[in-house]
C-alpha beads as a LAMMPS data file, in Angstrom:
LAMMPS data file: protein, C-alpha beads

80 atoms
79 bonds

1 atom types
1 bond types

-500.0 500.0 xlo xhi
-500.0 500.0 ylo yhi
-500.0 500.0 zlo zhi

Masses

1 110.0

Atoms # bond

1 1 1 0.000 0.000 0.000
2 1 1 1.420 3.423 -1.135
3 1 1 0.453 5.121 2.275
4 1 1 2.084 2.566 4.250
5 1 1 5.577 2.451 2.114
6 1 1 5.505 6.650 2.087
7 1 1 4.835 6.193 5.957
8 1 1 7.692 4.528 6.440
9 1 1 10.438 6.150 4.454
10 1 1 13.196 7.271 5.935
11 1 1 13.580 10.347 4.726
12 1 1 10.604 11.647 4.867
13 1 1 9.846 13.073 8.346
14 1 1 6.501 14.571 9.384
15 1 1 7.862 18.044 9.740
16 1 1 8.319 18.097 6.104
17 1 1 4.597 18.600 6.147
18 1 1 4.695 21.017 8.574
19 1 1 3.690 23.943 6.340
20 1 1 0.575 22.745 5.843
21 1 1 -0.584 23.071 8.925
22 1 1 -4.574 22.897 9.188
23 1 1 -4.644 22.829 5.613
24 1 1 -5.196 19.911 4.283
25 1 1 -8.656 18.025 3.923
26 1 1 -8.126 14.242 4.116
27 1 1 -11.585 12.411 2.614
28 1 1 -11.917 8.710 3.585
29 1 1 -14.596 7.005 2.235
30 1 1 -16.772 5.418 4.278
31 1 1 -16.448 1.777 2.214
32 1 1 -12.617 1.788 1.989
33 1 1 -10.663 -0.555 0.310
34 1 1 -7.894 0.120 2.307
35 1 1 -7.823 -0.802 5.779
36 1 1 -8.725 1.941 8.406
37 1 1 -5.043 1.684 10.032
38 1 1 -3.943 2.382 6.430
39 1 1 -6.514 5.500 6.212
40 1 1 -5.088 6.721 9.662
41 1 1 -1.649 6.993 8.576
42 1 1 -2.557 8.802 5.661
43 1 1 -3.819 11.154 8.636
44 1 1 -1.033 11.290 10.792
45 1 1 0.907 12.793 8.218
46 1 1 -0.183 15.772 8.460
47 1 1 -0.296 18.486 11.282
48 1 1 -3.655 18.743 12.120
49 1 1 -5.928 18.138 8.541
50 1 1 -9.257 17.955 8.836
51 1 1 -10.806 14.692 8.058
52 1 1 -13.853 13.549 6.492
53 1 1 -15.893 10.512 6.344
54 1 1 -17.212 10.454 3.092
55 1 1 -19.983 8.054 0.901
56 1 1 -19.373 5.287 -0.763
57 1 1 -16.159 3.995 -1.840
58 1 1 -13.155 5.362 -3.787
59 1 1 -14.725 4.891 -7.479
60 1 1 -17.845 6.720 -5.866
61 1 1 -15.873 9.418 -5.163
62 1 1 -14.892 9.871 -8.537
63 1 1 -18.176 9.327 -10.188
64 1 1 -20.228 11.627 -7.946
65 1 1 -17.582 13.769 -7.088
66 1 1 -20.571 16.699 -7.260
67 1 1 -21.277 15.343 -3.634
68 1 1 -18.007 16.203 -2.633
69 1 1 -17.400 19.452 -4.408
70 1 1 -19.366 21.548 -2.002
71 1 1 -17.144 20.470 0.665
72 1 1 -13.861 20.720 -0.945
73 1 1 -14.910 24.228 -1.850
74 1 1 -15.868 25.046 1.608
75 1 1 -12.560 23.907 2.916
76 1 1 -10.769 26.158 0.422
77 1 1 -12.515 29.226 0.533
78 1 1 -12.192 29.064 4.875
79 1 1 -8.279 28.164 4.784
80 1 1 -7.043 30.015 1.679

Bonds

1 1 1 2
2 1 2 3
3 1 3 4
4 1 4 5
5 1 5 6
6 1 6 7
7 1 7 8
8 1 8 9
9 1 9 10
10 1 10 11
11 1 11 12
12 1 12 13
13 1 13 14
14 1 14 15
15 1 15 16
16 1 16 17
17 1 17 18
18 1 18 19
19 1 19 20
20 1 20 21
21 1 21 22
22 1 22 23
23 1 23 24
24 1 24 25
25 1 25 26
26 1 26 27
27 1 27 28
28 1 28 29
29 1 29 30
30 1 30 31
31 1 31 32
32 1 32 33
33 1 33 34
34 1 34 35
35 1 35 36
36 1 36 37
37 1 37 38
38 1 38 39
39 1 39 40
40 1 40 41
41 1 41 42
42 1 42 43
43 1 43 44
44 1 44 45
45 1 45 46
46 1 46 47
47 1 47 48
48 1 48 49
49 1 49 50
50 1 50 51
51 1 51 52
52 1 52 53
53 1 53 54
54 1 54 55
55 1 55 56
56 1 56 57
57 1 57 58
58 1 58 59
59 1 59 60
60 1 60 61
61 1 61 62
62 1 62 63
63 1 63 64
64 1 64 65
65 1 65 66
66 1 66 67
67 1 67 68
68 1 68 69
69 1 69 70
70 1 70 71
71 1 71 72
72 1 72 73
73 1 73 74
74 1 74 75
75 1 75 76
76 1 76 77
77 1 77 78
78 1 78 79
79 1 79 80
């Protein structure tokens, strides 16, 4: 799993994220196919993102991605 082998690189350090601070909107679907360990270490990569449960599964996500738009667009216009 890509989040897992980024995770663990050595040379990649958490404060390299640092920056982004509160700005970064992680959206999990609620029917993963990874597992949820996987979807929190995509989490605890960054410095305090704001996370979202969202419908359906990853392909939902990208064939109704209108349901997610709103959100996104929210997030962007309160942190940038």
């Amino acid at each position: 799993m890509a989040t897992g082998y980024i995770y663990k690189l050595e040379k990649f350090k958490k404060s390299d994220f640092a920056y982004l601070d509160g700005k970064v909107l992680v959206l999990i679907p609620e029917n993963d196919m990874f597992e949820k360990s996987d979807s929190q270490k995509l989490v605890d990569i960054f410095t305090n993102p704001v996370v979202k449960e969202t419908y359906g599964g990853h392909l939902g996500m990208l064939m109704r991605a209108n349901l997610y738009i709103k959100e996104i667009e929210k997030f962007l216009s309160e942190n940038f």
